[in-house]
C-alpha positions in Angstrom: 115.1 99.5 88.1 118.5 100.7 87.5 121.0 99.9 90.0 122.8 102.5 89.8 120.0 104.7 90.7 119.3 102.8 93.9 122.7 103.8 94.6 122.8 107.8 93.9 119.1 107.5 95.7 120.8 106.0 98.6 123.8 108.9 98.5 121.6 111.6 99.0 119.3 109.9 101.5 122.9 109.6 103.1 123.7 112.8 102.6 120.8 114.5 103.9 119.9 112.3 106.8 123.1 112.7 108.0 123.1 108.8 108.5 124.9 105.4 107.9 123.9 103.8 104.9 124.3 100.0 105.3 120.7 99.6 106.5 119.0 101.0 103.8 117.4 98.6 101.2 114.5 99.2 98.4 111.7 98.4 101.4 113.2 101.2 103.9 110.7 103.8 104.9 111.4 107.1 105.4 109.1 108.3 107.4 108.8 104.9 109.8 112.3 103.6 109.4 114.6 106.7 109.1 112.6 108.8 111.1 112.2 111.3 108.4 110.3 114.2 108.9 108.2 116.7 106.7 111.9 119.1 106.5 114.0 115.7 105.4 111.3 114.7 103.3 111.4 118.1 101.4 115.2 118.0 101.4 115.2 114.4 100.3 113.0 115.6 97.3 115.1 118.7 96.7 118.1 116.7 96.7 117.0 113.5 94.1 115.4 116.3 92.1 119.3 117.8 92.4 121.1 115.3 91.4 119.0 113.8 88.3 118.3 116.6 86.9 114.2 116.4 87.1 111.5 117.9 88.7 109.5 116.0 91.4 105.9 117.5 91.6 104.0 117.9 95.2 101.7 115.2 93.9 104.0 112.4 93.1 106.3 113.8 96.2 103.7 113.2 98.3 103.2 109.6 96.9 107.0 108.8 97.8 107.2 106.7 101.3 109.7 104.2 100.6 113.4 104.2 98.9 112.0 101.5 96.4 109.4 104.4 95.5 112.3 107.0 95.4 114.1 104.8 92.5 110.7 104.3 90.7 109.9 108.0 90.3 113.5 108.8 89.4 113.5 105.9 87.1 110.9 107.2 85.5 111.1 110.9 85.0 114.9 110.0 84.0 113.9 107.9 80.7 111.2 110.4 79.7 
């Protein structure tokens, strides 16, 4: 895992949350932890798809639940 990506992951979860980002670490959940709902969740996608340049399909979106799995996906369709 890049750090770096951890840290543009954690911008837009920032950004579209509307929340402080101190908290947030690799385990944080979105759904459980920063009360995300199905509208932030799509935004959230929207906006890591947005700032990587990638596209994020329903089925791996759908697989997302954690920040650490955020990073993983972007890591991934980054290096390809």
């Amino acid at each position: 895992m890049e750090e770096n990506t951890f840290e543009k992951v954690k911008e837009v979860i920032v950004d579209v949350l509307k929340i402080d980002g101190d908290d947030i670490t690799m385990d944080t959940r979105f759904i459980e932890d920063l009360k995300a709902d199905s509208m932030d969740q799509f935004f959230l996608i929207d906006g890591f798809c947005e700032k990587f340049d990638i596209t994020i399909s329903d089925e791996t979106a759908r697989s997302i639940r954690t920040v650490g799995d955020a990073v993983k996906v972007v890591d991934e369709l980054t290096k390809k």
